[in-house]
Backbone as CSV, one residue per row, in Angstrom:
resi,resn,N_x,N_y,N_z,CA_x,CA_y,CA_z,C_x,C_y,C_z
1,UNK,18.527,9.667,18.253,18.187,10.837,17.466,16.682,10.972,17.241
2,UNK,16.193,9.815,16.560,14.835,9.857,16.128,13.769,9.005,17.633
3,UNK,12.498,9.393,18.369,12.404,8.289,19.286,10.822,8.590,18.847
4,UNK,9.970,7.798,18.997,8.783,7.325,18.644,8.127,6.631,19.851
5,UNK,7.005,7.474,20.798,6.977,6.964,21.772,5.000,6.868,22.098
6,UNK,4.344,5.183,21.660,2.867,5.349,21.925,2.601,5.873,20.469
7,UNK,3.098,6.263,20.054,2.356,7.067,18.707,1.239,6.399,17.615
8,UNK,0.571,7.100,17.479,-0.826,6.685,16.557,-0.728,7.707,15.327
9,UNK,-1.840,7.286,14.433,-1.981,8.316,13.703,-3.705,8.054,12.899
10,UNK,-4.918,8.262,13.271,-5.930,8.270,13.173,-6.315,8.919,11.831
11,UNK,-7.138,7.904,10.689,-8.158,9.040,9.788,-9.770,8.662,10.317
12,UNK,-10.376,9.439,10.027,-11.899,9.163,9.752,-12.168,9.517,8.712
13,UNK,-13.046,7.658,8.055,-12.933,7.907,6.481,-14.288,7.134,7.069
14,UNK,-15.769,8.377,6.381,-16.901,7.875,6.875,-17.476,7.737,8.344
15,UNK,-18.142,6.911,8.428,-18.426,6.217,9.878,-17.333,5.281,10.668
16,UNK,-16.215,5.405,9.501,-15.040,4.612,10.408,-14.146,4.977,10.787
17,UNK,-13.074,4.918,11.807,-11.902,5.399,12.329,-10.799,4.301,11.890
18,UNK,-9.909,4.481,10.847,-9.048,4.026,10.331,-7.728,3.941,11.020
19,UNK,-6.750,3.397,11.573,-5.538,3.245,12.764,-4.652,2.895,11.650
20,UNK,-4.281,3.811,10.912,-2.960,3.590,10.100,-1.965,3.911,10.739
21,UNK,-1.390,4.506,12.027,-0.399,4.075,12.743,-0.832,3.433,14.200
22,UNK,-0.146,2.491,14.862,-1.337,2.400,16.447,0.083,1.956,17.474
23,UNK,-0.080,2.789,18.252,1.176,2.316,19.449,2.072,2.538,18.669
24,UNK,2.784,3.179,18.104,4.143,2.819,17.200,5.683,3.206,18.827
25,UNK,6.113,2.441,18.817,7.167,2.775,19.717,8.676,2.479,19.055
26,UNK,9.306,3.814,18.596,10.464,3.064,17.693,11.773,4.036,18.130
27,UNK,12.767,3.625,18.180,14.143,4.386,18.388,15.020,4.310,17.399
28,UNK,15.570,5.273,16.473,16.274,5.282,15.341,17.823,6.144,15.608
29,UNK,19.110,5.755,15.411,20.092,6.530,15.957,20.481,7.100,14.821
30,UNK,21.776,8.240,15.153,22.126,8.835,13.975,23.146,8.331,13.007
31,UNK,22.841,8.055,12.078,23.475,7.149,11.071,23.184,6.442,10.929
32,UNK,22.316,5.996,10.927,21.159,4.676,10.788,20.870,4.681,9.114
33,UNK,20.585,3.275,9.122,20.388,2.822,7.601,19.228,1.837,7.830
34,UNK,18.115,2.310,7.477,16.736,2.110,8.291,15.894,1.641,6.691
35,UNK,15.399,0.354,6.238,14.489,0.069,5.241,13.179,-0.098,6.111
36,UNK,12.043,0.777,5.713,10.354,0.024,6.256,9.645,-0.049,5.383
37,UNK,9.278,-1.776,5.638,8.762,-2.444,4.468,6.989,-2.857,4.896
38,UNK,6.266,-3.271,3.651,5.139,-3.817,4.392,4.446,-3.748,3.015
39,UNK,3.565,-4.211,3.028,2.179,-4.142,1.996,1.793,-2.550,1.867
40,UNK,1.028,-2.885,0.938,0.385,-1.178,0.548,-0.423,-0.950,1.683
41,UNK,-0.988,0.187,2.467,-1.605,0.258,3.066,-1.507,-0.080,4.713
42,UNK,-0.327,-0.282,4.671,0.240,-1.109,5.793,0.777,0.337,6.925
43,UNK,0.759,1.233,6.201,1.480,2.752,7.515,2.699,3.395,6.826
44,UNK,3.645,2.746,5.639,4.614,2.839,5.676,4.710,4.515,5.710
45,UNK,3.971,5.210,4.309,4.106,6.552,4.179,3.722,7.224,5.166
46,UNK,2.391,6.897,6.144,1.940,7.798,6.990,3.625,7.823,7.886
47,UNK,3.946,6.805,8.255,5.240,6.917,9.377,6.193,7.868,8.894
48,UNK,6.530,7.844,7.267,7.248,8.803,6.666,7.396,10.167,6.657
49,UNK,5.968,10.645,7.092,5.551,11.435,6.484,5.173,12.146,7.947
50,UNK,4.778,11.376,8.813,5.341,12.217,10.306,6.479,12.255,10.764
51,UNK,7.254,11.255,10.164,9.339,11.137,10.687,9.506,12.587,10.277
52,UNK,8.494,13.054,8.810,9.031,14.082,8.152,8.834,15.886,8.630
53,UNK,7.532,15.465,9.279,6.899,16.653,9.800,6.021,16.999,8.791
54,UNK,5.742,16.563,7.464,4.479,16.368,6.683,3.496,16.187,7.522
55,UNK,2.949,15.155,8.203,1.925,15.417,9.293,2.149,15.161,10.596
56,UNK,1.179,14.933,11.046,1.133,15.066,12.945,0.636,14.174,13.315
57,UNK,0.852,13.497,14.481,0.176,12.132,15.109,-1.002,12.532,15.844
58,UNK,-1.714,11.747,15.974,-3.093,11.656,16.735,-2.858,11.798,18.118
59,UNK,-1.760,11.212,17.968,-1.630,10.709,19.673,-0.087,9.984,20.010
60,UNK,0.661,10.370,21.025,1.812,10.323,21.343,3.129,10.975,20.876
61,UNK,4.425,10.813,21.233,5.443,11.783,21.308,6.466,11.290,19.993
62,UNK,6.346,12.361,19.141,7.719,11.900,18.180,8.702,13.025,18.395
63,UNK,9.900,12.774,18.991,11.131,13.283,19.537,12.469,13.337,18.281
64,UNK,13.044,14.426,18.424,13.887,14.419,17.482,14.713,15.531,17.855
65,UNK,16.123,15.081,17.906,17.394,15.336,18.452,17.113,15.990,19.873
66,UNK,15.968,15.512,20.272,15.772,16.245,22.191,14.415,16.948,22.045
67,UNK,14.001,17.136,20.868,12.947,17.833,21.230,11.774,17.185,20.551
68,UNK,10.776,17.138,21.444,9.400,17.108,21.615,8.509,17.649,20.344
69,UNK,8.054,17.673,19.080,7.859,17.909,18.372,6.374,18.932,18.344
70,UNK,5.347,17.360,19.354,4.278,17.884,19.529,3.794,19.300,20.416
71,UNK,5.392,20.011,20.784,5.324,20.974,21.082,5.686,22.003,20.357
72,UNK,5.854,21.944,19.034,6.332,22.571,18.298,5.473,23.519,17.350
73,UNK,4.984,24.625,17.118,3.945,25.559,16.359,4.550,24.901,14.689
74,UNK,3.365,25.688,13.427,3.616,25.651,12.804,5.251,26.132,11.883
75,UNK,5.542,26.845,12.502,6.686,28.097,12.401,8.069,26.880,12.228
76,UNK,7.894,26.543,13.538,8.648,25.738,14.107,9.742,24.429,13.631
77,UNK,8.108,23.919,12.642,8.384,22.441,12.367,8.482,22.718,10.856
78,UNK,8.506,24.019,10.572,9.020,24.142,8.736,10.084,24.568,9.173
79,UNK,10.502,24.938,10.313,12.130,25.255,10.221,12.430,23.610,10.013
80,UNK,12.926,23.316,10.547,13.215,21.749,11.287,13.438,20.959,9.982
81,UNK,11.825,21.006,9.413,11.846,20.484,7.906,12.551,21.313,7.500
82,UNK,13.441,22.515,7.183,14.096,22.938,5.719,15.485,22.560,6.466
83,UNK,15.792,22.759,7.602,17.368,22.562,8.032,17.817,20.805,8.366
84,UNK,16.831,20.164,9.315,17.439,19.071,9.116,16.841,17.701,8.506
85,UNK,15.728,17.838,7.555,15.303,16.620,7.299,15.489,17.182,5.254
86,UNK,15.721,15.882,4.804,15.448,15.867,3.244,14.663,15.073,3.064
87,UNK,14.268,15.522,1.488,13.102,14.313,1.314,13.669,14.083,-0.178
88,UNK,13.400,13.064,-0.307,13.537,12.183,-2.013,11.914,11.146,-2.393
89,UNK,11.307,11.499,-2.959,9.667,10.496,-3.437,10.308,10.322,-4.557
90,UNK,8.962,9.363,-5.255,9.008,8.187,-6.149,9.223,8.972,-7.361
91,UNK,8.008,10.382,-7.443,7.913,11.601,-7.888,9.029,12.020,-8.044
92,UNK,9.713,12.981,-8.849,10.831,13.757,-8.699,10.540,15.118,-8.415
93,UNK,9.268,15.688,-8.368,8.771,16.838,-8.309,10.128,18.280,-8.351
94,UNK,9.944,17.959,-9.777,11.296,19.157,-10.142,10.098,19.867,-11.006
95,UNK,10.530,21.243,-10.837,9.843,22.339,-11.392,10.227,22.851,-12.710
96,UNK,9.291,22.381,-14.264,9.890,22.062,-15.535,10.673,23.127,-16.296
97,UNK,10.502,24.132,-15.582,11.172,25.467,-16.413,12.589,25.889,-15.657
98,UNK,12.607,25.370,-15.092,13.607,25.487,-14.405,14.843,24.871,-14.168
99,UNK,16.242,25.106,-14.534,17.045,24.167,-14.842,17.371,23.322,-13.686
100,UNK,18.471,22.123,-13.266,18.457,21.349,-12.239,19.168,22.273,-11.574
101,UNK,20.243,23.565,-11.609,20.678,23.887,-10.779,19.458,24.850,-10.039
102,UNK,18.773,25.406,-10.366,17.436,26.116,-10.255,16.712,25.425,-9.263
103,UNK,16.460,24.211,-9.498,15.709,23.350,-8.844,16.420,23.156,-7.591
104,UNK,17.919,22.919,-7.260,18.136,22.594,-6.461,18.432,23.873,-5.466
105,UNK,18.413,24.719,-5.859,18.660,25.845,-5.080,16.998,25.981,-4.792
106,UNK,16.006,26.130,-4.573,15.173,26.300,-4.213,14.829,26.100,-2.040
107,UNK,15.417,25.621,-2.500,15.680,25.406,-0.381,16.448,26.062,-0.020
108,UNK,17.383,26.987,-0.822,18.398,27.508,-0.383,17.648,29.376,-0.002
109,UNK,16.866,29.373,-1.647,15.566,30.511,-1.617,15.074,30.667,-1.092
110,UNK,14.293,29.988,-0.216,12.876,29.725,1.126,13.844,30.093,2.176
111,UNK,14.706,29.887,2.362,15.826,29.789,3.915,16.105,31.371,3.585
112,UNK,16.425,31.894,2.724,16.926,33.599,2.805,17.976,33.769,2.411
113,UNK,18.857,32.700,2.205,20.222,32.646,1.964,20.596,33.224,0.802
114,UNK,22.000,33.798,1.348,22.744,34.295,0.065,22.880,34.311,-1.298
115,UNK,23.203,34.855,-2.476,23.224,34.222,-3.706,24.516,33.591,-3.685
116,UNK,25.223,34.098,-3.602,26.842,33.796,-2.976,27.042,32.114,-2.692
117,UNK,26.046,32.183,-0.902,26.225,30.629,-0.215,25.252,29.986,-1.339
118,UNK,24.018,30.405,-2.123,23.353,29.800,-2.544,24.364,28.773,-3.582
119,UNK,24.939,29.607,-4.842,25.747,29.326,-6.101,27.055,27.976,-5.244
120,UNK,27.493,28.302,-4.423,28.457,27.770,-3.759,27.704,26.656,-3.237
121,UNK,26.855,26.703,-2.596,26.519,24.869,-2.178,25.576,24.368,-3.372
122,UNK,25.181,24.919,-4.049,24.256,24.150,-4.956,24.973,23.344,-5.947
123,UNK,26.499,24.053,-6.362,27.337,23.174,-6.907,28.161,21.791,-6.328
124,UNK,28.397,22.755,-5.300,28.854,21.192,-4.314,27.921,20.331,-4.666
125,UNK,26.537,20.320,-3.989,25.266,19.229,-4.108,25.458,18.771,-5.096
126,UNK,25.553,19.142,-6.875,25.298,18.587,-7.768,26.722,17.848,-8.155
127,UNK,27.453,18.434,-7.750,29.109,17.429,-7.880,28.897,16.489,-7.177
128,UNK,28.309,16.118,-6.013,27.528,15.192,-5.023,27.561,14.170,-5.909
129,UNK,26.173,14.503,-6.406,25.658,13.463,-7.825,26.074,13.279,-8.974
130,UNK,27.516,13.699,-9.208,27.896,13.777,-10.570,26.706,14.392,-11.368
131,UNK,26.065,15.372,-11.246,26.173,16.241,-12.016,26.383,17.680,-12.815
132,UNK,27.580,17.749,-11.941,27.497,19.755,-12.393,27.460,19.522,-14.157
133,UNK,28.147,18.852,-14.828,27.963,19.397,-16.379,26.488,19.159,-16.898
134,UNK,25.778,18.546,-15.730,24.310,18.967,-16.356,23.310,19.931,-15.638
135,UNK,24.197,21.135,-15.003,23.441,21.908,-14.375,22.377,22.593,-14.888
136,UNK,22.765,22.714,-16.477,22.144,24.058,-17.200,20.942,23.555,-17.401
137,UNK,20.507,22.136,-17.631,19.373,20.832,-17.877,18.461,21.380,-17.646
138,UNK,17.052,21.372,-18.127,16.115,21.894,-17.458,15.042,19.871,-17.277
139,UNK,14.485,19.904,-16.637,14.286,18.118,-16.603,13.796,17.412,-17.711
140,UNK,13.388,18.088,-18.593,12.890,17.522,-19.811,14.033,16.896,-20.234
141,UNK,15.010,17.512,-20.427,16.185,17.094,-20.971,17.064,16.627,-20.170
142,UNK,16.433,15.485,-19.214,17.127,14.508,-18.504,16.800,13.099,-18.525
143,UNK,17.507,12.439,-18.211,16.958,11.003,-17.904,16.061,11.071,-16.584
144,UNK,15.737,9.694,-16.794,15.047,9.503,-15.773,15.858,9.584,-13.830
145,UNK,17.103,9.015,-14.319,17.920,8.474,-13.151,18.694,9.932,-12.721
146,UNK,18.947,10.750,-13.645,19.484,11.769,-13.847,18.625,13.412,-13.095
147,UNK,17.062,12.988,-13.220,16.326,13.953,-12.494,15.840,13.638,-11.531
148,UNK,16.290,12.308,-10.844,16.248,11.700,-9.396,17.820,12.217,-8.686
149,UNK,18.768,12.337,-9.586,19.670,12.910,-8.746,19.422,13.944,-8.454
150,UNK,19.045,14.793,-9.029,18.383,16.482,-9.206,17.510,16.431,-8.137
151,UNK,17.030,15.708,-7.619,15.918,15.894,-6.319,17.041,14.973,-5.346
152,UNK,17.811,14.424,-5.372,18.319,14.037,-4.282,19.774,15.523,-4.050
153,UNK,20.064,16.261,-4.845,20.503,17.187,-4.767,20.043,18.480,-4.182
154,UNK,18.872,18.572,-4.484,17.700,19.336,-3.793,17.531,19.210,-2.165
155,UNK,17.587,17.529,-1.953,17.146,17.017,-0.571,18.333,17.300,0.252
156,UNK,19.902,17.428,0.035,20.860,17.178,0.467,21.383,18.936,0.413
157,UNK,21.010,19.355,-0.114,22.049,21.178,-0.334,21.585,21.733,1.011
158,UNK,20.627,22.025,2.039,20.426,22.453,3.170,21.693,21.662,4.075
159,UNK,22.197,20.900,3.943,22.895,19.577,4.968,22.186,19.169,5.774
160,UNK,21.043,18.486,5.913,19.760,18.043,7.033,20.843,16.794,7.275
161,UNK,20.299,16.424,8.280,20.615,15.336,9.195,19.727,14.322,8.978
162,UNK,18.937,14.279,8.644,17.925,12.790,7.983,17.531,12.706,6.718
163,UNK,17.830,12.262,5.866,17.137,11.757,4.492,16.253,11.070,4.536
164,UNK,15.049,11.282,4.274,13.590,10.385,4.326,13.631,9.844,2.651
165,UNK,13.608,8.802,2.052,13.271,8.642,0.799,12.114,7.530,0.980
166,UNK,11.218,7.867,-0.144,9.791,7.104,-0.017,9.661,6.315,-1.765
167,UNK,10.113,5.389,-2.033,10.085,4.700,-3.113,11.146,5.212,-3.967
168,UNK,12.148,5.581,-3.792,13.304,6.098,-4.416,13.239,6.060,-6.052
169,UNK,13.201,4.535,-6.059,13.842,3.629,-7.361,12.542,3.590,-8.295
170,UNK,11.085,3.853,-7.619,9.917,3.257,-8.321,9.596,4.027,-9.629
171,UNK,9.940,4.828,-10.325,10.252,5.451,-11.560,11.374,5.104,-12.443
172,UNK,12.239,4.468,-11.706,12.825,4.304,-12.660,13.327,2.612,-13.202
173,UNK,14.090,2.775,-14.286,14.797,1.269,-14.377,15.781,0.593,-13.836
174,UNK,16.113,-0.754,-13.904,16.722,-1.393,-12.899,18.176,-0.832,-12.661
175,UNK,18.876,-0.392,-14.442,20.180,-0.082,-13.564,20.161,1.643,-12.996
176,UNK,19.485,2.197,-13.592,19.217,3.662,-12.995,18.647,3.172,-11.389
177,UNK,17.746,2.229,-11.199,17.735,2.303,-9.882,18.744,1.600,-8.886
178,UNK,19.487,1.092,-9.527,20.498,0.275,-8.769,21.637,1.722,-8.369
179,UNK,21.617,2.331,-9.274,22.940,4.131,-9.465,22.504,5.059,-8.078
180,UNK,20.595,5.078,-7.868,20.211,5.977,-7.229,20.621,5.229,-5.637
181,UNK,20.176,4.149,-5.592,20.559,3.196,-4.163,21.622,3.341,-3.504
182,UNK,22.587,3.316,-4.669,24.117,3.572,-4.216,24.651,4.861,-4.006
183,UNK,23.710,5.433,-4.292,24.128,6.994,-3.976,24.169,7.923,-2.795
184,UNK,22.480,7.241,-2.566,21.836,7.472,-1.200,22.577,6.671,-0.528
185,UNK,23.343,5.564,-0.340,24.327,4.636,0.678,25.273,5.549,1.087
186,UNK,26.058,5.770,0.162,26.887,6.587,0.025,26.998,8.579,0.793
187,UNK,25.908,8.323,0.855,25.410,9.971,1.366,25.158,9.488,2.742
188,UNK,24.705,8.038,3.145,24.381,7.367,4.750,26.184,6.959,5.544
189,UNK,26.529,6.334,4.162,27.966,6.701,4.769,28.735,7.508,5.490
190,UNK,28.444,9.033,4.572,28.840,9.905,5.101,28.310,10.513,6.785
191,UNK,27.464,9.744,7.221,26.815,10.019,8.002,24.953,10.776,8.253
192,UNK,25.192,10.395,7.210,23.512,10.917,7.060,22.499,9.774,7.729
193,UNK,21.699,10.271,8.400,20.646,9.068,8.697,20.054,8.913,7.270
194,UNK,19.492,7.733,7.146,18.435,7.346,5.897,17.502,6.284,6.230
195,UNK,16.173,6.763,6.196,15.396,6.116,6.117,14.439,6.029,4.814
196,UNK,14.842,4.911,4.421,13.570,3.971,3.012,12.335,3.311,3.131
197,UNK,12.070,3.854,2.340,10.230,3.255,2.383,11.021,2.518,0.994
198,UNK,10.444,0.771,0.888,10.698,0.339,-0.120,9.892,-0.738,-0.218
199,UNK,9.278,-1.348,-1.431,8.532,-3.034,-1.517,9.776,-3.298,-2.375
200,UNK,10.596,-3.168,-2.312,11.470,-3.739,-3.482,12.462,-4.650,-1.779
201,UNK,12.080,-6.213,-1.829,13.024,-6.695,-1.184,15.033,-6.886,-0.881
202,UNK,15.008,-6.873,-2.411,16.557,-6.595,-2.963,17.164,-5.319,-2.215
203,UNK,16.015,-3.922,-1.876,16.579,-2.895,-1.624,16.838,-3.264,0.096
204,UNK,15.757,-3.735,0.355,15.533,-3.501,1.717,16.837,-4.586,2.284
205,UNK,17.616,-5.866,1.887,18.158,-6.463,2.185,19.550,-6.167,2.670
206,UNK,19.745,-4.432,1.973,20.729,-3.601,1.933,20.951,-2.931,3.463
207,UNK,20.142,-2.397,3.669,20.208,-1.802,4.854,20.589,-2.410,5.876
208,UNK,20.829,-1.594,7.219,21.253,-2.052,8.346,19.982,-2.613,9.383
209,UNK,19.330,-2.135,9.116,17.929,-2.581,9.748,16.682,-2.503,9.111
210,UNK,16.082,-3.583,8.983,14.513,-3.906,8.691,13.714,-3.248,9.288
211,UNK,12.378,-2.557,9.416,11.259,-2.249,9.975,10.176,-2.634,9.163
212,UNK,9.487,-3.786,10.042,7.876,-4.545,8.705,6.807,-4.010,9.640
213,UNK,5.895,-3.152,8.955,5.027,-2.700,9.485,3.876,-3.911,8.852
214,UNK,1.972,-4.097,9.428,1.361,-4.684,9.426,-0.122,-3.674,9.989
215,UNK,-0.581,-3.108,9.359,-1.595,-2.595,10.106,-1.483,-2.022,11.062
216,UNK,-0.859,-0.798,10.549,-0.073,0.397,11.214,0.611,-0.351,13.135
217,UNK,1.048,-1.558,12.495,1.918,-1.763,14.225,3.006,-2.320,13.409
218,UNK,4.130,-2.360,14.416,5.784,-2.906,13.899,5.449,-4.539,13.876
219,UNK,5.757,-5.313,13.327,5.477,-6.432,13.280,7.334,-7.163,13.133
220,UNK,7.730,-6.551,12.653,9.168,-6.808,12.734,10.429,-5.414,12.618
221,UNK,11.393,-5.589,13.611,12.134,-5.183,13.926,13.466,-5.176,13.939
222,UNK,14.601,-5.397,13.040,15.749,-5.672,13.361,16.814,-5.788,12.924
223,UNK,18.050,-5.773,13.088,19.617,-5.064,13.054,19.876,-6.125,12.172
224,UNK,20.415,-5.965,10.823,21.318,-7.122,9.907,22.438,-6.314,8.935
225,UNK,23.232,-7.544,9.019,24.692,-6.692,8.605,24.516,-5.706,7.201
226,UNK,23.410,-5.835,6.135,23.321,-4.885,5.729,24.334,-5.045,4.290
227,UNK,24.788,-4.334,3.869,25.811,-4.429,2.275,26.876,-4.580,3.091
């Protein structure tokens, strides 16, 4: 599904050229339960964040479901991003006036869609997360664990085919983050790809496969039975 082929990803900060991704060569299938771990500074987000179509590589091919990305216009790759990729950050970036069902329909708004299909999947999504009886919520008046479902409801109401989450749990507390882990499993179950950005080892031990990045190269690679 996902293929990663040579890929770099270059800053120039000053007189220096910074290689926060270099050669990355990676193959990810669909339904994959994917943790990439590493030190701060190590690539994890930049990799995230081109898996995501957030940015663009310097150099080489990131492929996804057959197609060639780096051939893709701007137009193109915000489709792509609203239909098959979700995103979940550390952030919950929910919009405060706005209740969680509000919030989560917002992808449904940008796409053109119905009020109809809108009302109809936005509830599904939040029954997802156990929460339709807190639809009316606006986030103030949520928990913490509670307005992480609200963005993982958000990430999931389009039906994308990849879930990107980038520090899931790092806002919140241990058993709220232990609720959100299992949720997102649970949504990989169903067949969703998921890929985690995590320093939390406990999380990463979960998954089906490790990825340890090191100065933007793979330094480790590999398949373990996972939960």
């Amino acid at each position: 599904m996902i293929q990663l082929k040579n890929l770099s990803r270059e800053f120039q900060v000053g007189n220096q050229v910074v290689h926060a991704l270099d050669a990355i060569d990676l193959s990810i299938s669909q339904g994959d339960y994917v943790s990439i771990m590493g030190v701060s500074g190590c690539g994890k987000t930049t990799l995230l964040n081109i898996l995501g179509l957030l940015d663009t590589p310097s150099s080489g091919d990131y492929i996804l479901s057959g197609i060639n990305t780096s051939e893709m216009n701007d137009d193109e790759m915000a489709n792509i991003r609203s239909t098959k990729i979700g995103f979940i950050f550390q952030s919950f970036h929910l919009i405060p006036r706005l209740t969680a069902a509000e919030n989560v329909e917002i992808p449904m708004i940008l796409a053109g869609h119905s009020q109809k299909m809108r009302a109809e999947k936005v509830a599904k999504a939040l029954a997802r997360v156990n929460l339709t009886d807190r639809s009316d919520h606006r986030p103030e008046q949520l928990s913490g664990g509670e307005r992480q479902r609200v963005a993982i409801a958000r990430s999931i109401v389009m039906e994308p085919e990849v879930l990107l989450a980038d520090e899931p749990t790092g806002n919140l507390d241990s058993t709220s983050g232990s609720e959100i882990v299992e949720l997102i499993e649970e949504l990989n179950q169903g067949g969703l790809t998921l890929i985690l950005v995590t320093h939390d080892k406990e999380i990463g031990k979960r998954s089906n496969r490790v990825i340890r990045l090191l100065d933007g190269k793979i330094i480790f690679n590999q398949t373990q039975q996972g939960i």
